[in-house]
N, C-alpha and C positions, 0 to 999 in steps of 0.2 A: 693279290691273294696268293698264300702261299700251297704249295704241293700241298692236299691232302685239305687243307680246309675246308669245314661243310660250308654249302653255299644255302642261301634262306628264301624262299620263295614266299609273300606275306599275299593273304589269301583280301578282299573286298569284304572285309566285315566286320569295321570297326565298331564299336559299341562300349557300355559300361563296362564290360565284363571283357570283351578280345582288346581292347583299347586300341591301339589301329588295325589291329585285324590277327588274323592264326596266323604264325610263321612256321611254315613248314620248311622241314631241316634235310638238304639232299648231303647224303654223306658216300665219297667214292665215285665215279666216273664208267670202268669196266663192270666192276662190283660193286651197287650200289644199296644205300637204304634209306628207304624216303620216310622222315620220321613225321609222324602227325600229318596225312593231307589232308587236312582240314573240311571245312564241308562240302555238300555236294553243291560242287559251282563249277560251269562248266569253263568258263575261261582262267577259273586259276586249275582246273584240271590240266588243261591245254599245256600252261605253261612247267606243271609237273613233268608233263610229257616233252616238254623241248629240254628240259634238264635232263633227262634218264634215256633220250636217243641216242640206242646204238649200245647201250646197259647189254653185256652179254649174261649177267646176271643181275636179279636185285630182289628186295625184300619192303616188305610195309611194314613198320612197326608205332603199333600203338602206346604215347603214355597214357591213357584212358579214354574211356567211352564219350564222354561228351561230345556233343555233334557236334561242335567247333572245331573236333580235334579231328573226330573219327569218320562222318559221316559222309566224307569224299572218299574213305575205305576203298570198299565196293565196287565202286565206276572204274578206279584206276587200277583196280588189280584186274578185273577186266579188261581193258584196257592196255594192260601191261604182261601179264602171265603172274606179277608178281606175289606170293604168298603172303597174304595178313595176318600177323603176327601180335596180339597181347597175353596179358597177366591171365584171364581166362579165354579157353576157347569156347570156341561158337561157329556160328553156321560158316563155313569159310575160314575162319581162324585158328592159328597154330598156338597151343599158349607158349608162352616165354615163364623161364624158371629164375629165382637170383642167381645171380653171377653169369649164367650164361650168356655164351660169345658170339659176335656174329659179324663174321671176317669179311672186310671192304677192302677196294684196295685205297680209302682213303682212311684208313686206318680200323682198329677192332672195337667195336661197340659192344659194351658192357651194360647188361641189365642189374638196376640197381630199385630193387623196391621202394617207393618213397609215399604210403600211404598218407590220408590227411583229408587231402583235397576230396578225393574218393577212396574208395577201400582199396580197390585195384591200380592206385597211380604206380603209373613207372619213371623214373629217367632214365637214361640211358647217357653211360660215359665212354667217351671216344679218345681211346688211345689210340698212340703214346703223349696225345696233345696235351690231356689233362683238361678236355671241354666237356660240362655236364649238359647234355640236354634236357633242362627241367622239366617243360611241359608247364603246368600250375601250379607246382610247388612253388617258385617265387614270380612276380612280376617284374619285369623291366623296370616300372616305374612305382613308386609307393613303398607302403611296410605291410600290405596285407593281402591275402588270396580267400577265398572262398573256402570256411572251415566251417560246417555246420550241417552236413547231409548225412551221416550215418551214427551210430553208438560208436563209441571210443576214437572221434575222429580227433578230438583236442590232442588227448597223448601220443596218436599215433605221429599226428603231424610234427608235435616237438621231436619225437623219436624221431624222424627223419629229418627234419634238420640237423640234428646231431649225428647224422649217418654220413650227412656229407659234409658237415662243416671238419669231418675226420678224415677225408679224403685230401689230396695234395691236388687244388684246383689250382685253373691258370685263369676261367674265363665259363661263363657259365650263360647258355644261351635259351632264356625262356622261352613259353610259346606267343609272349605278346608283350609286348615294350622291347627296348633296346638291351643290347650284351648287356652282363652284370660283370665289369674287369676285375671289380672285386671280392671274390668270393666270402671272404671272410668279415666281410663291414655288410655285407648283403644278407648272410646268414644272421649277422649279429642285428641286422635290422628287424629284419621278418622276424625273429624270435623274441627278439624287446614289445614289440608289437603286440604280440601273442599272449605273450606274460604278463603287460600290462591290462589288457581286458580282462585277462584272471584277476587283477588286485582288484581291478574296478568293481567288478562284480563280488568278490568277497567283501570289498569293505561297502559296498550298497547292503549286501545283505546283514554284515554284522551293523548298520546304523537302523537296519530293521524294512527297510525299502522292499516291496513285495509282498511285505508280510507275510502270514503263516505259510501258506504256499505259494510260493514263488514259482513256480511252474503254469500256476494257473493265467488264463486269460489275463486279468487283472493284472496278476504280479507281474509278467511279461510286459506289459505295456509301462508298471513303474519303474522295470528295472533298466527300458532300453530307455525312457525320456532319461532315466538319471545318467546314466553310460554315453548313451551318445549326444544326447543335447540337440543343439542344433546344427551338428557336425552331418547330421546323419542324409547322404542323399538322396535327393528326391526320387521315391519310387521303391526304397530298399528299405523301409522299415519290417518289410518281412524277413527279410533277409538278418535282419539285426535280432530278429525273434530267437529264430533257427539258431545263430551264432549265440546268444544267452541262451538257451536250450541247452545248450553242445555245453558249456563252459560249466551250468549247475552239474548236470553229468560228471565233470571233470573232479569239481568238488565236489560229489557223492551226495549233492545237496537231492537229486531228484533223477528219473531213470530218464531218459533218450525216449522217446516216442518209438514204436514198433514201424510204427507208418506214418505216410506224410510229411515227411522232411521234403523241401525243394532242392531241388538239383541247380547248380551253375550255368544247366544248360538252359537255364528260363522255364522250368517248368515252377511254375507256382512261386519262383525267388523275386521275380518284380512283381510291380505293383501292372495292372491294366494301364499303357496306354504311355507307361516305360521307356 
């Protein structure tokens, strides 16, 4: 490992969604920032704390609230002294603005807004390396992340892909699957992906699939058998609702629901038993 590389501490909680587990990103050695410690578990707690002994300084910073990412928060800043740091504050937490800097000595960490996932996703880029820490924006592994929890999260997410595929990346480190070394075939992944479900769904609706209201019960169930088929896995056909929800929004076909979107954190996005 070279001076200054962040080191990855991968949390016991693999699933559909962390795919082998949260990797939390310790960045700096004297001055440190532990990016994302994942949930509240005490022995990948433990091991955050053998990486950041002896830290004469250090920082917690959040790319978003999901408990997978955030919910070991709390325990380790207690545990630490350290200040918890996301997009909004809260009980304990400092918010972070764009662009603002937060000086390690493993290099300076740069807040980079990267909505989609959630309203509030952040990454965060680590000079002079040119490493993005994603968070949810992309996965290690596949061409898609979890886009279907808020109104306007379709546009916001292409908008940030194109935030960072304008950046000069080397290497770009999710919260779960392996590096992505290429930033550019990675962004151009996750966005073909993206784009694609939009055709899919425009040309379901213009062959008339859904019928008059597509938004409705019904329509939703003809628009995701026709879109996903039997691609779709088991447990997530909720999840595929939510994401055709998000997409007519996109096409001005139909409003985003006020309430009741599920969250990636498992609230309402599996099926029972998941």
């Amino acid at each position: 490992m070279t001076p200054g590389e962040p080191r990855i501490v991968q949390a016991d909680n693999a699933g559909l969604f962390a795919l082998g587990g949260t990797r939390s990103v310790i960045v700096g050695r004297r001055r440190v920032a532990v990016v994302d410690p994942g949930p509240d578990d005490a022995p990948h707690r433990e091991a955050l704390l053998r990486e950041v002994e002896g830290a004469e300084w250090g920082v917690i910073l959040l790319t978003h609230r999901h408990p997978d990412h955030a919910a070991g928060a709390p325990a380790l800043a207690r545990a630490t002294g350290f200040q918890v740091r996301a997009a909004a504050e809260g009980s304990g937490v400092e918010p972070l603005s764009a662009g603002q800097r937060v000086a390690t000595d493993g290099g300076t960490v740069e807040v980079v807004p990267t909505p989609g996932h959630t309203p509030d996703h952040l990454a965060f880029l680590l000079r002079p390396h040119g490493i993005l820490l994603a968070g949810d924006l992309l996965l290690g592994r596949g061409s898609t992340t979890w886009v279907g929890e808020y109104p306007g999260c379709v546009a916001d997410y292409l908008a940030s892909l194109d935030r960072i595929q304008a950046m000069e990346l080397r290497r770009i480190i999710p919260a779960h699957g392996p590096d992505l070394t290429d930033p550019d075939d990675a962004v151009d992944r996750f966005r073909s992906h993206r784009l694609e479900r939009i055709r899919q769904v425009q040309g379901a609706l213009d062959h008339g699939v859904g019928g008059r209201e597509p938004a409705s019960k019904e329509g939703l169930e003809a628009l995701v058998d026709r879109i996903y088929g039997d691609e779709l896995p088991t447990g997530l056909r909720e999840g595929a609702r939510w994401s055709v929800r998000a997409i007519l929004e996109y096409l001005e076909v139909a409003p985003f629901p006020s309430s009741g979107a599920p969250t990636e954190g498992g609230e309402g996005l599996l099926a029972p038993g998941s």
